[in-house]
TIMI-363564 format. One line per field, with one value per atom (N, C-alpha, C): atom name; residue number from 1; residue in one letter; x, y, z. Coordinates in steps of 0.2 Angstrom, whole numbers, plus 5000, padded with zeros to 4 digits. Layout:
atom	(CA  ...)
nr	(NUM  ...)
rest	(A  ...)
c1	(X  ...)
c2	(Y  ...)
c3	(Z  ...)
% end
This chain:
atom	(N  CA  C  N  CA  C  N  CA  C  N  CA  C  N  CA  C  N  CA  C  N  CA  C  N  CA  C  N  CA  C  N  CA  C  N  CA  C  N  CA  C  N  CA  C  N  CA  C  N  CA  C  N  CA  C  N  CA  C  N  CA  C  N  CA  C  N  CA  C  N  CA  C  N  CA  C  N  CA  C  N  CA  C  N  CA  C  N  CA  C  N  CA  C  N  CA  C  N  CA  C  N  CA  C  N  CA  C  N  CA  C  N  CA  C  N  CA  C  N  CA  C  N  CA  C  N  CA  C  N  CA  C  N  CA  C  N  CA  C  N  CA  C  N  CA  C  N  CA  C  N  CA  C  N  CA  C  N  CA  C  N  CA  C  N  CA  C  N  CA  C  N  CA  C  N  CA  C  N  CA  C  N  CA  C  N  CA  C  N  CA  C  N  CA  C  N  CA  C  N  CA  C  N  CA  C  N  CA  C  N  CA  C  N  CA  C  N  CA  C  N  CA  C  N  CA  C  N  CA  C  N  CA  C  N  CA  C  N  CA  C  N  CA  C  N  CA  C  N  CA  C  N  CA  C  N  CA  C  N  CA  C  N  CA  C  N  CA  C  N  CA  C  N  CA  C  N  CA  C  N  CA  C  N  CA  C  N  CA  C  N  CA  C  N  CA  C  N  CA  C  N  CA  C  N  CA  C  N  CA  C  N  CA  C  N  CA  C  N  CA  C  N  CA  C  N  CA  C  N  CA  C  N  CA  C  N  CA  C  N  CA  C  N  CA  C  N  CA  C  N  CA  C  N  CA  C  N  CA  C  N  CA  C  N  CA  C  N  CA  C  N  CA  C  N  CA  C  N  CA  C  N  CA  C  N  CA  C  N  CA  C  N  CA  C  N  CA  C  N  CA  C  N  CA  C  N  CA  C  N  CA  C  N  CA  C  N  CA  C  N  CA  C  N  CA  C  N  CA  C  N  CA  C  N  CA  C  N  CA  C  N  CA  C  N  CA  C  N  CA  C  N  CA  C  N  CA  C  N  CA  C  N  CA  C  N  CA  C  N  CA  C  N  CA  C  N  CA  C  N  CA  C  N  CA  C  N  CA  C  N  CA  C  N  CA  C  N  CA  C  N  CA  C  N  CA  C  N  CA  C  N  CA  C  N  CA  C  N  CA  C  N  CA  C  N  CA  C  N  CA  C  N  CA  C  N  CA  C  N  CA  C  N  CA  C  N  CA  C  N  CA  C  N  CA  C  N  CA  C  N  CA  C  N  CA  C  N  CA  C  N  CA  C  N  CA  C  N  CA  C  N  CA  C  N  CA  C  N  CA  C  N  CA  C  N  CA  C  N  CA  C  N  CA  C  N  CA  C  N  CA  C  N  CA  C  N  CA  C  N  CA  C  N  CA  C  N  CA  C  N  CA  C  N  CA  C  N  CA  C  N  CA  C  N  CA  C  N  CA  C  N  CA  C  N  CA  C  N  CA  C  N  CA  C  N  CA  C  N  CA  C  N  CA  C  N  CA  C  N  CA  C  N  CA  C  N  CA  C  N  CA  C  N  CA  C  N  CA  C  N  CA  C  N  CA  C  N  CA  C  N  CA  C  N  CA  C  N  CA  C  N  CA  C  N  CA  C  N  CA  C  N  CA  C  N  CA  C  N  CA  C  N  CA  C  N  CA  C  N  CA  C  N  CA  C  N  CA  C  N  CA  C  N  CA  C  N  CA  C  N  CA  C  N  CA  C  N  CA  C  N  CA  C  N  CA  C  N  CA  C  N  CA  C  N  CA  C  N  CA  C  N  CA  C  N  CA  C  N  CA  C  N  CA  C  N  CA  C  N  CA  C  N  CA  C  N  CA  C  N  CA  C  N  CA  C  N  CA  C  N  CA  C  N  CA  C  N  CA  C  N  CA  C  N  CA  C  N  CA  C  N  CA  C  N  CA  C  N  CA  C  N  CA  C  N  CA  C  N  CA  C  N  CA  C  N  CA  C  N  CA  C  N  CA  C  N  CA  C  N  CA  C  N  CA  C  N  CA  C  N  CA  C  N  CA  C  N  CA  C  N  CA  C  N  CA  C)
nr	(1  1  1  2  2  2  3  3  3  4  4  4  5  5  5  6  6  6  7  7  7  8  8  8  9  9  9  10  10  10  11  11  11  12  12  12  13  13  13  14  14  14  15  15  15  16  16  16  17  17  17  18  18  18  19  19  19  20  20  20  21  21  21  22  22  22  23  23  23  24  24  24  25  25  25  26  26  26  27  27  27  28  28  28  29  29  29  30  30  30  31  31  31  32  32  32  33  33  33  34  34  34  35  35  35  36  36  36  37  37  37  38  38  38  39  39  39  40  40  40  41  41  41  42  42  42  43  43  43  44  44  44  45  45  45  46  46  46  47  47  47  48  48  48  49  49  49  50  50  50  51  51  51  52  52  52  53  53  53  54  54  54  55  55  55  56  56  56  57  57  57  58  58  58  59  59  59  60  60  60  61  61  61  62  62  62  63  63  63  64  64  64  65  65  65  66  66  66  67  67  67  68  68  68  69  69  69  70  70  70  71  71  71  72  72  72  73  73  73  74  74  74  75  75  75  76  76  76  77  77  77  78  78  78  79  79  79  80  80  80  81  81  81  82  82  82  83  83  83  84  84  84  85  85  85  86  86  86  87  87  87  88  88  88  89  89  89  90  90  90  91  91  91  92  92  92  93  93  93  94  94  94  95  95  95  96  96  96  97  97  97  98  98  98  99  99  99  100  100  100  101  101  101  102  102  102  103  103  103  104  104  104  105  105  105  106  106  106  107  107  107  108  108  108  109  109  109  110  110  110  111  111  111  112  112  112  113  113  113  114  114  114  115  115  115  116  116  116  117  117  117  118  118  118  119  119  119  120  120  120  121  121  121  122  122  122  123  123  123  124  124  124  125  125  125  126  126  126  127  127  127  128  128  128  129  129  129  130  130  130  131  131  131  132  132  132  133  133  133  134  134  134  135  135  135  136  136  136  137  137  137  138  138  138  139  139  139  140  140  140  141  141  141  142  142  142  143  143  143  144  144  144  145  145  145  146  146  146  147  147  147  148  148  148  149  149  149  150  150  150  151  151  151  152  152  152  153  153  153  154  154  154  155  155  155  156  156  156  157  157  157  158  158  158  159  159  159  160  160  160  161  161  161  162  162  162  163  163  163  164  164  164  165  165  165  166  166  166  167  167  167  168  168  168  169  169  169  170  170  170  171  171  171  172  172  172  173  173  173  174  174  174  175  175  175  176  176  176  177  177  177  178  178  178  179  179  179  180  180  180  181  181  181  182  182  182  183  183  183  184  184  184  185  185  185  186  186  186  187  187  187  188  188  188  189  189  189  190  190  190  191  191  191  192  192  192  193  193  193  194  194  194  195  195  195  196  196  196  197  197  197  198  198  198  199  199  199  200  200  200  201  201  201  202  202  202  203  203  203  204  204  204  205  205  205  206  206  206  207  207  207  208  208  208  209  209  209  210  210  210  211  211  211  212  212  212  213  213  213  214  214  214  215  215  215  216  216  216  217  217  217  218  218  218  219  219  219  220  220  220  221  221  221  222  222  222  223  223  223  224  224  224  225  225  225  226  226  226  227  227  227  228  228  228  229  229  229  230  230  230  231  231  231  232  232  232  233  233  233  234  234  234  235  235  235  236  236  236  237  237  237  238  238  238  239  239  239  240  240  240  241  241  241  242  242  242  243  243  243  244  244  244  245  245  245  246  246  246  247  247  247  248  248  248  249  249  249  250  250  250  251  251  251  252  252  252  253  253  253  254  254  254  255  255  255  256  256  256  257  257  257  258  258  258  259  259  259  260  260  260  261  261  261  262  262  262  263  263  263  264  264  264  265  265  265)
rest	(X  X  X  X  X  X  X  X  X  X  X  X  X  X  X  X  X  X  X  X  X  X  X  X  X  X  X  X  X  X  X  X  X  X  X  X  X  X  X  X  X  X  X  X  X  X  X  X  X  X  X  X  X  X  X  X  X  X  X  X  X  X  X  X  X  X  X  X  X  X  X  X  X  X  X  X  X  X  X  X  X  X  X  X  X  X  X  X  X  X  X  X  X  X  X  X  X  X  X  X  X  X  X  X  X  X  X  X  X  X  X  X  X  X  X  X  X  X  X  X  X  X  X  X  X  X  X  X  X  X  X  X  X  X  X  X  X  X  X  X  X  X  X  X  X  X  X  X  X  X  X  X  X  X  X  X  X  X  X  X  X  X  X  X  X  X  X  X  X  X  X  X  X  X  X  X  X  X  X  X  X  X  X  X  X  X  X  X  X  X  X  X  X  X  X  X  X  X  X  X  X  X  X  X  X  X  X  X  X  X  X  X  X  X  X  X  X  X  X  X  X  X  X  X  X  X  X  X  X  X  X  X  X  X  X  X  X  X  X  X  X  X  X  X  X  X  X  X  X  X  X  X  X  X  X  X  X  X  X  X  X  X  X  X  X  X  X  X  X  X  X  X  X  X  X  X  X  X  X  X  X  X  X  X  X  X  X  X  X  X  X  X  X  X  X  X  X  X  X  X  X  X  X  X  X  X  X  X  X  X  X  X  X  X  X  X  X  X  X  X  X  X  X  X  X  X  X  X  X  X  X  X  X  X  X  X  X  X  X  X  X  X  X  X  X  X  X  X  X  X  X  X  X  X  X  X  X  X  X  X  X  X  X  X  X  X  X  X  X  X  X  X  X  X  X  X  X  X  X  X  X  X  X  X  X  X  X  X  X  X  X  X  X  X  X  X  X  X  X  X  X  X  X  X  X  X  X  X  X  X  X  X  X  X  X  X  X  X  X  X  X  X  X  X  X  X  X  X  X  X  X  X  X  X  X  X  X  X  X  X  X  X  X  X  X  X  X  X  X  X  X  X  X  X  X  X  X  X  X  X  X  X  X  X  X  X  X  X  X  X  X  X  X  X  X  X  X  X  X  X  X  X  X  X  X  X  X  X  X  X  X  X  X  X  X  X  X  X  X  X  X  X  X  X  X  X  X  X  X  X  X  X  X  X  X  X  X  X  X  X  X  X  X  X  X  X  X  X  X  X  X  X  X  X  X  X  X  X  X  X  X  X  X  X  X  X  X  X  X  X  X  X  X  X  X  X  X  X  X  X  X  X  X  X  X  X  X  X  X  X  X  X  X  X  X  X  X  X  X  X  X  X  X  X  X  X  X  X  X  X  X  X  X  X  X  X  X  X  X  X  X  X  X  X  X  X  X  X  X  X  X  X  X  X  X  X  X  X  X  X  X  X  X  X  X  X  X  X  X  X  X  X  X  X  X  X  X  X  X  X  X  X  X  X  X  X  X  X  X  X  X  X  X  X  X  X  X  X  X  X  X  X  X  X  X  X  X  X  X  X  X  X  X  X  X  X  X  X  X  X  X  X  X  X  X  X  X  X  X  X  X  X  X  X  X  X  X  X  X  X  X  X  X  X  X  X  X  X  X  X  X  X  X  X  X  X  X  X  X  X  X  X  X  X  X  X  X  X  X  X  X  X  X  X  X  X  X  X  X  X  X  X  X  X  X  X  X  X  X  X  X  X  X  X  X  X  X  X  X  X  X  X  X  X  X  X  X  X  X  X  X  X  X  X  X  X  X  X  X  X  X  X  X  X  X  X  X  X  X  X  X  X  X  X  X)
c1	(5309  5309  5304  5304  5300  5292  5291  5286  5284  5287  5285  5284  5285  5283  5277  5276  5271  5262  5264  5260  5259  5263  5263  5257  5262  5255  5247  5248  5240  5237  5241  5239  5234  5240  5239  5233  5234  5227  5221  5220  5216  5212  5218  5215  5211  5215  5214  5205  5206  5198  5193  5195  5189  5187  5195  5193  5187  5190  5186  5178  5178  5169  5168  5171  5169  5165  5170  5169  5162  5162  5156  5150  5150  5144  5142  5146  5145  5143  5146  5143  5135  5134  5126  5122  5121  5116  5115  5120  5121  5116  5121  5117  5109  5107  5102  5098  5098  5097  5097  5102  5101  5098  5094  5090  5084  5084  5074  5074  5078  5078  5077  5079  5076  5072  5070  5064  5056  5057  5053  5051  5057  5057  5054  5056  5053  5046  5043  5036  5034  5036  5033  5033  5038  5037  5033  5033  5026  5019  5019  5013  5011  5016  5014  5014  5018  5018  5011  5008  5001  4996  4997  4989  4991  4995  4996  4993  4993  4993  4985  4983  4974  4974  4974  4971  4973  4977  4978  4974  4971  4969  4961  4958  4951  4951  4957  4956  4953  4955  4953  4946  4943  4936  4932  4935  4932  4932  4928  4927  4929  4931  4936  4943  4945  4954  4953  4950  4950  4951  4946  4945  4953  4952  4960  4966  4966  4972  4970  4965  4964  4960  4958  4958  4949  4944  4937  4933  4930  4922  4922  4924  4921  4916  4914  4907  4911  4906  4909  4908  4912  4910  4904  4898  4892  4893  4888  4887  4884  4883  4881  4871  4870  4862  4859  4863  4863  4862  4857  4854  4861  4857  4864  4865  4861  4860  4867  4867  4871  4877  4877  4885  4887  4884  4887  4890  4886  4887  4896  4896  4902  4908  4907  4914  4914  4911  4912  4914  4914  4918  4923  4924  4929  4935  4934  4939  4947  4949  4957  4957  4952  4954  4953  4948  4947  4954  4957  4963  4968  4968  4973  4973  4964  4963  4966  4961  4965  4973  4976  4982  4987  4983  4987  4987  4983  4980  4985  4991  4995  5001  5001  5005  5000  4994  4992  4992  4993  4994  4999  5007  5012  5014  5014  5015  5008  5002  4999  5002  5005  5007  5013  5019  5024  5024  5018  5017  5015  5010  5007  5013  5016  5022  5027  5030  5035  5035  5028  5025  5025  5022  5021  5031  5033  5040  5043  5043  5044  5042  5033  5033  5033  5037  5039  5050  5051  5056  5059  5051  5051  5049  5049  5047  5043  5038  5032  5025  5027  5020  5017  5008  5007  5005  5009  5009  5006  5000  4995  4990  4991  4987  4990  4996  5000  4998  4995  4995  4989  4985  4977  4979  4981  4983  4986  4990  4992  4988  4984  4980  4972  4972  4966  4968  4975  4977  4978  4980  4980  4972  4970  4961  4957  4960  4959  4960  4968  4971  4968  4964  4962  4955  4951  4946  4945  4950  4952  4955  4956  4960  4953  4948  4941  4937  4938  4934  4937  4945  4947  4946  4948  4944  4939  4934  4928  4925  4930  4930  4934  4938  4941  4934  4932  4927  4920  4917  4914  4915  4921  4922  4924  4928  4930  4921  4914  4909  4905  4907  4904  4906  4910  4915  4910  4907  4903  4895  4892  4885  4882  4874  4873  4868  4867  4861  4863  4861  4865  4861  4864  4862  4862  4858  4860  4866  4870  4876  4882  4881  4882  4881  4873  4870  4874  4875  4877  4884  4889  4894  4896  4893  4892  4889  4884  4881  4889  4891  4898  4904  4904  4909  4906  4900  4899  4897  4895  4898  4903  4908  4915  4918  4917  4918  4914  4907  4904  4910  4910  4914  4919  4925  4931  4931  4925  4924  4927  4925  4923  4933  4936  4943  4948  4945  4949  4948  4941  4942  4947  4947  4950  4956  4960  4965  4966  4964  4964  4964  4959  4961  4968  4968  4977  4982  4984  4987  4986  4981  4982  4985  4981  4980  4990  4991  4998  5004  5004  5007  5008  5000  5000  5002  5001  5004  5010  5015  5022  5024  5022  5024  5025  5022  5025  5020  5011  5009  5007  5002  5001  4993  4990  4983  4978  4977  4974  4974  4978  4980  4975  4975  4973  4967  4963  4956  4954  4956  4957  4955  4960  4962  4955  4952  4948  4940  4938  4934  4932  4939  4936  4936  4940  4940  4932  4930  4922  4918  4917  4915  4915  4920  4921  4918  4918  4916  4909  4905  4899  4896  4898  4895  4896  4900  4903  4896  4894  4886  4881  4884  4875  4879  4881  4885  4881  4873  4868  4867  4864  4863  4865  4872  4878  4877  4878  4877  4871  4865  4862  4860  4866  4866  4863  4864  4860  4867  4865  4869  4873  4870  4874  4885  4885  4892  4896  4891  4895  4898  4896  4897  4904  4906  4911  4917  4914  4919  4923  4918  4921  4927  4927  4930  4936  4935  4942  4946  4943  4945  4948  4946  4951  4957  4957  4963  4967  4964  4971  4974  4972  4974  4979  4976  4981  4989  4985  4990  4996  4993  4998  5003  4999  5002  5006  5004  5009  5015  5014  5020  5025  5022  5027  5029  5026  5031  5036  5036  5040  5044  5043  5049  5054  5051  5053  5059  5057  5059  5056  5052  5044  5042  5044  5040  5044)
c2	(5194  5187  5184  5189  5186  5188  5193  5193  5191  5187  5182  5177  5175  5168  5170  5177  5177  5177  5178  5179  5172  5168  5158  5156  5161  5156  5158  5166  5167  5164  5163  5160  5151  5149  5141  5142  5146  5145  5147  5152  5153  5147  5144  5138  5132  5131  5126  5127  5135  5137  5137  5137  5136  5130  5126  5117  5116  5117  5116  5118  5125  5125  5122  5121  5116  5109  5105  5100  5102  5107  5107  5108  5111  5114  5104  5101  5096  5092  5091  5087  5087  5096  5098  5094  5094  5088  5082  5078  5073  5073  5075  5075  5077  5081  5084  5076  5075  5066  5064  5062  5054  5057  5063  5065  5064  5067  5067  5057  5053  5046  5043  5047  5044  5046  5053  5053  5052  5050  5047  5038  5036  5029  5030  5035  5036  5037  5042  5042  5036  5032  5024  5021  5021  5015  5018  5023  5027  5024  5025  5023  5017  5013  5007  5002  5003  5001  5006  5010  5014  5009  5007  5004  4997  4994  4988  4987  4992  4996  4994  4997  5000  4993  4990  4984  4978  4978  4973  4977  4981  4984  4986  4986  4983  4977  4972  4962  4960  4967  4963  4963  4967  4968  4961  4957  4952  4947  4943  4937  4932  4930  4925  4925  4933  4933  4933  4939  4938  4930  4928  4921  4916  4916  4914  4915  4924  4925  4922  4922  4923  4927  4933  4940  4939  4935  4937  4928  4929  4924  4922  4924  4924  4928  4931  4938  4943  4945  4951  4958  4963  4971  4971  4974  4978  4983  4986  4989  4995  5001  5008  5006  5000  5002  4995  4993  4985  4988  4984  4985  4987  4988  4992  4984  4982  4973  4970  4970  4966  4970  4977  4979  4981  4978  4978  4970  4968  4959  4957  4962  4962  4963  4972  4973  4970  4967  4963  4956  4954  4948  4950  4953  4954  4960  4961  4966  4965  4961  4959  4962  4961  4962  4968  4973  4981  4984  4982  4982  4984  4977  4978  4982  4983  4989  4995  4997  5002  5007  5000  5002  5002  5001  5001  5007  5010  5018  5024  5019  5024  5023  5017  5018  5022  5022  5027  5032  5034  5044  5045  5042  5045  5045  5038  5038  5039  5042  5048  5054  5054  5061  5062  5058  5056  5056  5052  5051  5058  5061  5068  5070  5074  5078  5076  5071  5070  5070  5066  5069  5076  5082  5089  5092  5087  5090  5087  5078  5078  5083  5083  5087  5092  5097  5104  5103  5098  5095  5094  5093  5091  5096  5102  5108  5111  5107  5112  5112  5106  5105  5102  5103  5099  5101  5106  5108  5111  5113  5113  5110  5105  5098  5098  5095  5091  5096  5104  5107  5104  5101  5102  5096  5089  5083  5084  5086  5089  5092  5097  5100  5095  5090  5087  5081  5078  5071  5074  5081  5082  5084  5085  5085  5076  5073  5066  5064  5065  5064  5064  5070  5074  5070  5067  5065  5059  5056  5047  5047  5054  5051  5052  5055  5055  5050  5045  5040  5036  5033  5028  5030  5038  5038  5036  5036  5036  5029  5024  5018  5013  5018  5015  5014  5021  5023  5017  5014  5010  5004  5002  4998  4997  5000  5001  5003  5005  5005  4999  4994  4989  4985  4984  4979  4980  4974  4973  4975  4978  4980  4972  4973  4969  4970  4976  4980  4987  4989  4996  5000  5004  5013  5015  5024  5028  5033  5031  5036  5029  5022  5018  5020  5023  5022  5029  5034  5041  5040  5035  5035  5031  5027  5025  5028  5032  5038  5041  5045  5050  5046  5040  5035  5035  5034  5035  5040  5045  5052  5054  5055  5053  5050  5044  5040  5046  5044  5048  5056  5058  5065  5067  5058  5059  5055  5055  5050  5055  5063  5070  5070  5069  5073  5067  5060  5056  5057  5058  5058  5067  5072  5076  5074  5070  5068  5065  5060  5054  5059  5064  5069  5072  5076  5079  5075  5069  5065  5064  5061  5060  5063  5068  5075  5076  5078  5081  5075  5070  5064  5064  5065  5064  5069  5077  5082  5083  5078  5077  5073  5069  5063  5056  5056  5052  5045  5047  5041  5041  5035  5036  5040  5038  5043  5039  5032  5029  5030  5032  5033  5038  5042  5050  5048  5046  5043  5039  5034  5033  5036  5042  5045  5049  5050  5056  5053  5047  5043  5040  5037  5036  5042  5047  5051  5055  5054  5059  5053  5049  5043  5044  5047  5048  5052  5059  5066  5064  5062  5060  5055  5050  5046  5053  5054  5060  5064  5067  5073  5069  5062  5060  5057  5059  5058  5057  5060  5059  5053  5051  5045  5040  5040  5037  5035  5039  5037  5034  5033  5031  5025  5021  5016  5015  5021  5021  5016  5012  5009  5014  5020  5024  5024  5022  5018  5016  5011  5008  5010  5015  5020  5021  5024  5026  5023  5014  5009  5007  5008  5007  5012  5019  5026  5024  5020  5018  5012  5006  5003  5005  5010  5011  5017  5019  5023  5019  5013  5006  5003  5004  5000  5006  5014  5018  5018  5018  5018  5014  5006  5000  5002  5000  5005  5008  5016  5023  5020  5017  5017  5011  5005  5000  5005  5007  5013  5017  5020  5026  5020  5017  5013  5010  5008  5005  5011  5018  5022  5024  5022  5023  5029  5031  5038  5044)
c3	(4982  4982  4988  4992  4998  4996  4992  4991  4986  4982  4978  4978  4985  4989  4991  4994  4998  4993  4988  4983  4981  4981  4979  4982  4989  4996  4996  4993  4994  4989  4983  4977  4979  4982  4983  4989  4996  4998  4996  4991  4988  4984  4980  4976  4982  4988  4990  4992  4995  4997  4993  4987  4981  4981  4980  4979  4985  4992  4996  4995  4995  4991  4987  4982  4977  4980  4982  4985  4991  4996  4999  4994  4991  4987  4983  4979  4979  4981  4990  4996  4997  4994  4999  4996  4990  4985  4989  4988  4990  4997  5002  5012  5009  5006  5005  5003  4998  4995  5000  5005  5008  5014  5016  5022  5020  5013  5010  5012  5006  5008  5015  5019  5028  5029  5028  5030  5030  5020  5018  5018  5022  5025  5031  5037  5043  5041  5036  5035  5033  5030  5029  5033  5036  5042  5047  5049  5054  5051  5046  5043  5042  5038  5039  5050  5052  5060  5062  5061  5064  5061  5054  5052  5056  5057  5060  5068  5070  5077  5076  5072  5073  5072  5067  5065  5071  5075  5080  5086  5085  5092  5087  5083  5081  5081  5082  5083  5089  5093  5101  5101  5098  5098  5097  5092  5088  5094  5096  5099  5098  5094  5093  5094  5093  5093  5102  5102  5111  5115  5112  5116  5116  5110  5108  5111  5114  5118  5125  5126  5133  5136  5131  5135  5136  5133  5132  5133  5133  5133  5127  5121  5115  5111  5116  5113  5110  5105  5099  5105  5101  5105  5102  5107  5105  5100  5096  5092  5098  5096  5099  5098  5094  5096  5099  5103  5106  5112  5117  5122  5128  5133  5139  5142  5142  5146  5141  5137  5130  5133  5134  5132  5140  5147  5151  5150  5148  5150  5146  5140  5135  5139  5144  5145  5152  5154  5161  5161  5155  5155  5149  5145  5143  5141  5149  5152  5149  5148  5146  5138  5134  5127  5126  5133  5131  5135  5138  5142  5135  5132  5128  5120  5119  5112  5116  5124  5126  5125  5126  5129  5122  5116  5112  5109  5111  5108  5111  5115  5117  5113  5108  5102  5097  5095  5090  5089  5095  5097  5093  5097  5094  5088  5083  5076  5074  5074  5072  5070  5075  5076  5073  5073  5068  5061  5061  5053  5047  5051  5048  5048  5053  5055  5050  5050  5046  5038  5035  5032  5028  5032  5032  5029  5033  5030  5026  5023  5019  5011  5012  5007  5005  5010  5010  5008  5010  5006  5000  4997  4990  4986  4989  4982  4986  4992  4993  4987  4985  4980  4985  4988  4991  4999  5001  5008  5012  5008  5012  5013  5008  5009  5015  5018  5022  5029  5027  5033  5036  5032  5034  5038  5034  5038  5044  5044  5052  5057  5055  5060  5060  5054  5056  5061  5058  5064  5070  5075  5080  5082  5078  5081  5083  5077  5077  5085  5085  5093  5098  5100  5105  5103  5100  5102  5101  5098  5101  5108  5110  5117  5121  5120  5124  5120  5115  5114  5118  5118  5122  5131  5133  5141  5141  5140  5140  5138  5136  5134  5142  5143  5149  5156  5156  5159  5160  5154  5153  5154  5156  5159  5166  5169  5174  5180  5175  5176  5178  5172  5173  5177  5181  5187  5191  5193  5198  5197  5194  5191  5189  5194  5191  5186  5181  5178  5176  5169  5170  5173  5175  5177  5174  5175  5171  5170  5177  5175  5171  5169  5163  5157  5155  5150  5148  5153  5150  5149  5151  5150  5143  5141  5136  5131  5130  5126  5123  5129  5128  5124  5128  5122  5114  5112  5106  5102  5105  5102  5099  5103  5105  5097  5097  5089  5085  5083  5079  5076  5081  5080  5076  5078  5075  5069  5067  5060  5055  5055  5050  5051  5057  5058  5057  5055  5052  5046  5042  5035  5033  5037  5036  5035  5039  5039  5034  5032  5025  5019  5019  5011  5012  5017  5018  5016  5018  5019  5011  5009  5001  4994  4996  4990  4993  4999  4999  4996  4995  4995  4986  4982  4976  4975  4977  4976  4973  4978  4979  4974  4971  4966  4972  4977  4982  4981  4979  4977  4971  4968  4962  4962  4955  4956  4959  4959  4961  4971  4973  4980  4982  4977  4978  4979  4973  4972  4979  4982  4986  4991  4995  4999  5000  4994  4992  4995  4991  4992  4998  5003  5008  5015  5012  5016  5019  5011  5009  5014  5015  5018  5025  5027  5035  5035  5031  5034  5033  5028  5028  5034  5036  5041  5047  5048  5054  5055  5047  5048  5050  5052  5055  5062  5067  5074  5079  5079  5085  5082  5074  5073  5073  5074  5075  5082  5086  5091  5095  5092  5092  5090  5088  5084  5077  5073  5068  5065  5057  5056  5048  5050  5047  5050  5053  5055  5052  5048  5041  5039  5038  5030  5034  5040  5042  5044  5046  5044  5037  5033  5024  5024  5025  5026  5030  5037  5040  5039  5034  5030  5024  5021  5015  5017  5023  5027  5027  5030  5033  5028  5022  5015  5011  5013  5010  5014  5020  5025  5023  5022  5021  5014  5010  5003  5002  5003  5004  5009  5014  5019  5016  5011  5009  5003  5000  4993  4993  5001  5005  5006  5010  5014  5008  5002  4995  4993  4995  4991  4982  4983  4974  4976  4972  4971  4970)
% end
């Protein structure tokens, strides 16, 4: 008798340990689902709060927004082939607005950095189609990093130069050189970034094809303006070309990240 109880009991916790994997093995989907859903909202909102980032910290540059706050004169930022006489006269009266493009570039590092990254493992999330697009994006936005963080030093530098100068020097003129290179540079390792980020994303099923084309387009755009960097620096108005290339980033950017956040795709 007792052992025909004893056989009930193993019987019954046997069943109940099945039930119970049952029921785990059906949970795991589910957690698995509503993690990918976060974290594909944390990629959108990184993405879209970063273009908003850039684009209120290229406002200060404008002479108008500046004036407006407070922060400027009303004079536009010089161009890199605008005389040293014009681009001290610039950051010596509008020290407040390069202050604050500055200091916003200490939010662009991070959700840069955010954005690729989290990214990288969205799409390795989702199958892995795509991830080595998302490696490249990653390894090109931490190059990006590194030498936005030596165009904005070196922007700090140029100002903190012109305090008090009644004329530029040459150790101005070489600081400001270095600032412009600097740019040139990270033109190649933003459009690097802008194709990774695309290709991985359409890879994914995350944007549409139009995004891609997009991605691709202005990415090619940066790396192009990028191959001409001395004459970039130089004020060649080869620039352009690399303006258009960081205007269609801020547009993919906006885009992709409202889709993500939407949950599309």
């Amino acid at each position: 008798m007792n052992d025909l109880r004893k056989v009930a009991q193993v019987s019954t916790d046997t069943k109940s340990a099945i039930g119970g994997t049952r029921m785990s093995e059906a949970a795991t989907p589910a957690v698995a689902a509503g993690n990918r859903v976060s974290t594909t909202r944390i990629v959108g909102g990184a993405a879209v709060a970063y273009a908003a980032s850039v684009i209120a910290q290229n406002a200060m540059f404008d002479g108008g927004v500046a004036k407006l706050l407070g922060l400027g004169d009303g004079t536009g930022a010089p161009s890199y082939g605008d005389p040293l006489g014009v681009v001290l006269a610039y950051h010596a009266a509008n020290r407040g607005a390069v202050a604050v493009a500055v200091g916003l570039e200490a939010v662009n590092l991070p959700l840069l950095l955010l954005f690729v990254t989290a990214l990288h493992g969205l799409v390795q999330r989702r199958g892995g189609a795509g991830t080595d697009w998302s490696r490249l994006a990653v390894a090109a936005g931490a190059t990006l990093s590194a030498l936005f963080a030596l165009v904005i030093a070196t922007h700090i530098a140029v100002v903190l130069a012109a305090d008090g100068l009644a004329e530029p020097t040459p150790a101005f003129e070489l600081i400001w050189q270095l600032h412009a290179a600097a740019f040139a540079l990270a033109l190649p390792a933003l459009g690097a970034t802008f194709i990774g980020a695309a290709l991985a994303t359409h890879a994914s099923g995350l944007t549409r094809p139009w995004q891609r084309l997009l991605g691709v387009a202005g990415g090619s755009l940066l790396i192009l303006a990028g191959t001409g960097n001395l004459a970039i620096a130089d004020g060649s108005p080869l620039l352009f070309v690399g303006v258009s290339g960081l205007a269609a980033w801020l547009v993919w950017l906006v885009v992709t990240g409202l889709r993500l956040i939407r949950g599309q795709g």
